[in-house]
N, C-alpha and C positions, 0 to 999 in steps of 0.2 A: 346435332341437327339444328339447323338453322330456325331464327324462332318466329318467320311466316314463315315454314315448309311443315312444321309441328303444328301452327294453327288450324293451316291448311289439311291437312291429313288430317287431325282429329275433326273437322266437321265434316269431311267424307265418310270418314268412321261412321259419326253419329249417323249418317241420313243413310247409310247403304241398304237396311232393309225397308228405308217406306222409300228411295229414288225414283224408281218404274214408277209408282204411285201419284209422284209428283210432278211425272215429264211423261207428255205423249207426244215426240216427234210424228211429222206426218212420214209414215212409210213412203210414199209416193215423193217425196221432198226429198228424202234420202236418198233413192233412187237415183233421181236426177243428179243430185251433186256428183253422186259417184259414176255418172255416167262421162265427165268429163274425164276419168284418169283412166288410168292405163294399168288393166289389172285384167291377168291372163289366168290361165288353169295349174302355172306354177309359180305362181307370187309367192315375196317373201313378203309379208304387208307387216308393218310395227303398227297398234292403233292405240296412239297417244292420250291418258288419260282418259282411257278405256271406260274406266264405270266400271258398270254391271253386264259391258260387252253389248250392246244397244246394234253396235255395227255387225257383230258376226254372223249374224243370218243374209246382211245383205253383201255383206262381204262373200259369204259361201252362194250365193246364186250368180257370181261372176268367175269363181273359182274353183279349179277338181279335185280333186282327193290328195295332187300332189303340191296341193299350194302348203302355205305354213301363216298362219296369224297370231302374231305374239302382242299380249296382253299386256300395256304398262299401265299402272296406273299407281298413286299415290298413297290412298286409302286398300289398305289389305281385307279390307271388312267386303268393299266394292268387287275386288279380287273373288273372296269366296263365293259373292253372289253368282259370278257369273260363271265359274267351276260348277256351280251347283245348275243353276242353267243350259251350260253348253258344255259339260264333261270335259276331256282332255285329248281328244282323237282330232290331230290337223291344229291344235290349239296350245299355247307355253302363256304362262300367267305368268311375270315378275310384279314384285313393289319396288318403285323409285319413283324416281322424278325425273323428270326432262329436262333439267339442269344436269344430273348426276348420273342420267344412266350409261353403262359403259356396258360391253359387247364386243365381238369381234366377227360378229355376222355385219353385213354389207346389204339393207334392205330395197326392193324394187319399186316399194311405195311406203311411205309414213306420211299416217294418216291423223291430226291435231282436228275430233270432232268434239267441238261443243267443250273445249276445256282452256284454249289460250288464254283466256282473262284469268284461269287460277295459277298459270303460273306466278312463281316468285323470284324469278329473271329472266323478261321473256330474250333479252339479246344473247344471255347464255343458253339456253335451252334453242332457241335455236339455232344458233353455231353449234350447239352440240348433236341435235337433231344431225342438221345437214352431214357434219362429220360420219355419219354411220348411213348413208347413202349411197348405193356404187354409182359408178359412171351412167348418165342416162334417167337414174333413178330420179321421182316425184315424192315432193313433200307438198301437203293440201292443208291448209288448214280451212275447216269449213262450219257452218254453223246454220240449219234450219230454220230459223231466225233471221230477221234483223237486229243491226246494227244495235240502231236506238231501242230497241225493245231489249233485248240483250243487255245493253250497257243500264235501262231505267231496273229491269230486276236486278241484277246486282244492285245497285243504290238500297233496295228494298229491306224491310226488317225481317229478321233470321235466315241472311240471306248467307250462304259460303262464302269466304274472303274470296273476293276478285278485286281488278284492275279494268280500267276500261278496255273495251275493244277497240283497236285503232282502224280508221278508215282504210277501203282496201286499196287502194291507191298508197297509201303509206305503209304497210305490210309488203307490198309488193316492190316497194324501194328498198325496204331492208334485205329483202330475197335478195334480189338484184346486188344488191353490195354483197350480199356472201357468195356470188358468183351463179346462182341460180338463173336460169333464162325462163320470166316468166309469160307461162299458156294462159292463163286462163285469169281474169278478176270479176267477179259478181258480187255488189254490193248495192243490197234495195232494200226495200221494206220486209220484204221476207226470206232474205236468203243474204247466205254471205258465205264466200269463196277464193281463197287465192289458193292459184298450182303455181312452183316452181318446178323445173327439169335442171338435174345437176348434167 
């Protein structure tokens, strides 16, 4: 294992059961973001760097019983939490990384909430992302937050390894190079959003 993806994982480790404790996104903020994508009652949604599953309740008020949301995320510890929150019915847990993860499902939507600055290759992870996209399909990376507030907590002490967030005008040029056609960019003080459609 690569020695930021070891760093990385062991401080998701450590914080997985006080996380929720330390992060109150606005439900209403989340909402919104995911009101620009395009998620029906049989999505197959990947949601990147999952956590403690933060998204799966707002994910399930867009989706029906025969959707599927598959859980990646880096820290296994993060993983348990959210098995222990939202059981396994409509739901698949893995640990990887967004670098490395491999599959041979073909998803409708992947979803990067609140985790791109902890990758530790963000130009492989998302070529790799994109690769497991079918035709049509959307990749979001998005973030309840701003930019600068975003990028000053990481700077912060005890803070998880990240990397800056890059402007979404700049995100959005990278989609674009890997063939993406992008819908949507939101980048303010409190929100931050790029969709690509492959």
């Amino acid at each position: 294992m690569l020695g930021k993806e070891k760093q990385i994982r062991e401080a998701f480790n450590h914080l997985a059961r006080e996380w929720d404790r330390r992060l109150s996104p606005s439900p209403d903020k989340i909402r919104y973001l995911l009101s620009f994508l395009t998620i029906s009652s049989s999505s197959i949604i990947l949601d990147v760097g999952s956590g403690t599953g933060i998204l799966i309740p707002f994910l399930w008020e867009r989706m029906g019983p025969s959707g599927l949301i598959v859980e990646l995320d880096i820290a296994e510890e993060m993983l348990k939490v959210a098995r222990e929150r939202f059981g396994e019915k409509g739901i698949e847990y893995h640990r990887g990384s967004a670098e490395q993860y491999k599959s041979d499902r073909q998803y409708d939507l992947i979803v990067v909430y609140s985790s791109l600055p902890h990758f530790w290759d963000r130009s492989l992870a998302l070529r790799n992302l994109i690769s497991h996209l079918r035709e049509g399909g959307e990749l979001a990376v998005a973030h309840s937050e701003g930019r600068e507030i975003i990028n000053q907590r990481h700077r912060g002490d005890g803070a998880p390894p990240a990397f800056s967030l890059p402007p979404g005008e700049e995100l959005a040029q990278e989609l674009k190079k890997r063939g993406l056609e992008i819908t949507r960019v939101i980048d303010n003080q409190e929100l931050y959003l790029v969709v690509g459609r492959k």
